[in-house]
C-alpha angles and dihedrals in degrees: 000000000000100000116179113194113202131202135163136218131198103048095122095053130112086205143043127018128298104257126201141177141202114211132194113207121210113209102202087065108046128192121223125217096022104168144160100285096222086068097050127089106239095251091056090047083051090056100041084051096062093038087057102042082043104054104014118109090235127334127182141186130227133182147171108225120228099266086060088046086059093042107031101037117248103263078053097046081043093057092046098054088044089058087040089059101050088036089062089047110124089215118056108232128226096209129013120204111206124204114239129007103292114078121193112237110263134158095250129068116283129199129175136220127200114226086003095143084073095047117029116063104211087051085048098051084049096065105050088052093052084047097044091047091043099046081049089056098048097047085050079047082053100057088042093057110022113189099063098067091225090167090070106042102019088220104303121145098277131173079233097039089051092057103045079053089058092035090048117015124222135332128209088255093066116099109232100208093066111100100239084055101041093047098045078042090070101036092063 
């Protein structure tokens, strides 16, 4: 049975789009050491990624992009990237295990798991791979808007996050419809 588990990174941030993956796992070829990525030091994440897009059977990303995020809400612009994410798989699963208890509409069935992304392995792998995508895209945000050390807190709500906002103001990549933003947002 194709099962593809799903999981998203990049709700909580103030910054940067919510990223999300569907993985494939192939069990002939098993992965030691799949966890929940929050849970695992970056390098670790770097090695499982490649362990995953290496020996999965197909894996894919999906993502909102902040201006969804802003229009859409960010459980809504979740579940879109998620669908995004099973809908670019390359195989077509016969089940989808979602991590937590919201699932994105999709054509095949959908069950979620709560913590799943600590006990079931192609959620897991999942995971790492939407965490490992996301923390790139924020470095590279970094460089493109020096000042916020993206790089170190990936956008996340940050004491110092919270003062380069004030220092700086917004950046195309904040997402206007968080509170901190909005109401610095206001004040400026």
């Amino acid at each position: 049975m194709l099962i593809a588990g799903v999981d998203e990174v990049g709700r909580g941030p103030l910054a940067g789009p919510v990223v999300a993956a569907a993985v494939i796992l192939d069990e002939t070829r098993p992965i030691e050491g799949l966890a929940d990525s929050k849970t695992l030091s970056a390098y670790r994440r770097e090695e499982l990624s490649v362990l995953i897009r290496e020996r999965a059977l197909c894996w894919a990303l999906g993502r909102a992009e902040v201006e969804e995020i802003d229009r859409l809400n960010i459980l809504q612009a979740s579940l879109l990237a998620m669908q995004r994410a099973v809908m670019a798989l390359t195989l077509q699963p016969q089940l989808v295990l979602v991590d937590g208890n919201q699932a994105p509409s999709l054509a095949y069935p959908v069950t979620t798991v709560i913590r799943g992304d600590a006990t079931v392995p192609s959620i897991s792998a999942a995971s790492i791979l939407a965490k490992v995508a996301r923390d790139a895209e924020m470095c590279e945000m970094d460089r493109r808007f020096p000042g916020y050390d993206f790089s170190r807190h990936k956008g996340y709500p940050t004491s110092m996050h919270l003062e380069a906002l004030k220092r700086l103001g917004t950046c195309p990549i904040h997402r206007r419809s968080f509170a901190p933003v909005r109401q610095l947002s206001e004040i400026l």
